[in-house]
C-alpha positions in Angstrom: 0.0 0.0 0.0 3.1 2.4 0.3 4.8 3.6 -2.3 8.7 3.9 -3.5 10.2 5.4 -0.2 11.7 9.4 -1.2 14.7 10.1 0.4 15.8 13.6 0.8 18.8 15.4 2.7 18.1 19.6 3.7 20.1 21.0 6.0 22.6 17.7 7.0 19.3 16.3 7.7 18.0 13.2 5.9 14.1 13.0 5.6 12.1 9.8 4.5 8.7 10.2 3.1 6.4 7.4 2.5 3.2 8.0 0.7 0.2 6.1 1.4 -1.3 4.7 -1.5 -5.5 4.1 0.0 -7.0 5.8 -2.9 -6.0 3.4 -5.0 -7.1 0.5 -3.0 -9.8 -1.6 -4.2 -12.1 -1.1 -0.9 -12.0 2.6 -0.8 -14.7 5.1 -1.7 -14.4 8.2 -3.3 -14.5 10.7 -1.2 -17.0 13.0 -3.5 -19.4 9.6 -3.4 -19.6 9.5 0.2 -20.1 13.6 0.1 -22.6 13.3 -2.0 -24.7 9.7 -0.3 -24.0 12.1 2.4 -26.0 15.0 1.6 -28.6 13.3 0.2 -29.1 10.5 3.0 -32.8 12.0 4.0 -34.3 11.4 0.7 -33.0 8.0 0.3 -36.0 5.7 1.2 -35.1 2.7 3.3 -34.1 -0.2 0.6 -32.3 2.4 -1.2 -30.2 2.8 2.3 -30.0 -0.8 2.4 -28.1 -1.3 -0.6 -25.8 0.9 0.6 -25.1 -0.4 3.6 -24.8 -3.7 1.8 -22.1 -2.5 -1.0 -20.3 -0.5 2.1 -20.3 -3.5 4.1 -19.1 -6.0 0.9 -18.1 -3.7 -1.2 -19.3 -5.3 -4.2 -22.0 -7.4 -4.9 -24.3 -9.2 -8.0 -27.9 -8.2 -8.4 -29.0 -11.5 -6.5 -27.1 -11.2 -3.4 -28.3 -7.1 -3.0 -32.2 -8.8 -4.2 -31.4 -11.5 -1.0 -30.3 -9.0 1.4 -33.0 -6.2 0.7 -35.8 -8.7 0.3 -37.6 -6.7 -2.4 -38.9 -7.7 -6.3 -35.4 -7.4 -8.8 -36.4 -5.1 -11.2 -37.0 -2.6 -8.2 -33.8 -3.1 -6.6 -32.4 -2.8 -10.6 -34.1 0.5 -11.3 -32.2 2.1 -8.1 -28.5 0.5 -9.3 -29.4 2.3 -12.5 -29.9 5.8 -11.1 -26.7 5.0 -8.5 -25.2 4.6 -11.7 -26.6 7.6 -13.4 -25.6 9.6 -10.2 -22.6 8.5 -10.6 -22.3 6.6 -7.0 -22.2 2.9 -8.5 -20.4 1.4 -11.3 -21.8 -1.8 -12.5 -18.9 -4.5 -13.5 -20.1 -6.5 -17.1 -20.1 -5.4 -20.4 -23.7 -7.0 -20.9 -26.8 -4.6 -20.5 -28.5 -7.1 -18.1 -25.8 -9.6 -16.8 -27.2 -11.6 -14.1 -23.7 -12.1 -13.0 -22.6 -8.2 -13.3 -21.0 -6.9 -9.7 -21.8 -3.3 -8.7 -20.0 -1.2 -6.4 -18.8 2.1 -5.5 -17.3 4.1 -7.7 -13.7 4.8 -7.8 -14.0 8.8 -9.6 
C-alpha cells in the first residue's frame, strides 16, 4: 500500500517520506461519493439505504445477493442500481446490459 520510499537530505538532515497509497485501494470510496450519499441520505427511502449499507459493508456485490439481502422484487432493486449509476455513485462491472452475474460497487472517480 506504500509507495517507492523518497529520500531527501536539507540542511545535513535526511528526511524519509512514504506515501500512502488508499486511494488506490480496491475497498476505498471516493470521497466525493460518500459527500454526496451524504448530503442526500434524508431522501433515500429505506431499501435504497439498504443497498448501501450492503455495498459499504461488501463492497461489491451481483444483483442477486443485494435482491437477497433487501428482500424486495429485482427489477425494483435494478431501477435504483441504475440511477446510482446515473448519479454517478455505483459502477456496474459487465459489459452485458442485463448480466445476471454483473457486480456493482462504489465508484472509484
Amino acid at each position: 500500500m506504500l509507495s517507492i520510499p523518497e529520500y531527501s537530505e536539507k540542511n545535513g538532515n535526511v528526511y524519509l517520506v512514504l506515501r500512502n497509497k488508499i486511494s488506490g485501494h480496491s475497498k476505498t470510496i471516493h470521497d466525493s461519493v460518500m459527500e454526496k450519499i451524504e448530503k442526500d441520505w434524508k431522501i433515500y427511502n429505506e431499501t435504497q439505504k439498504k443497498i448501501f449499507f450492503y455495498l459499504f459493508t461488501r463492497h461489491k456485490a451481483a444483483l442477486s445477493e443485494i435482491v437477497a439481502y433487501v428482500q424486495i422484487n429485482e427489477n425494483t432493486v435494478r431501477a435504483y442500481l441504475n440511477k446510482f449509476i446515473d448519479d454517478k455513485l455505483v459502477d456496474k462491472q459487465s459489459s452485458k446490459q442485463r448480466d445476471i452475474n454483473a457486480l456493482y460497487m462504489f465508484k472509484k472517480q
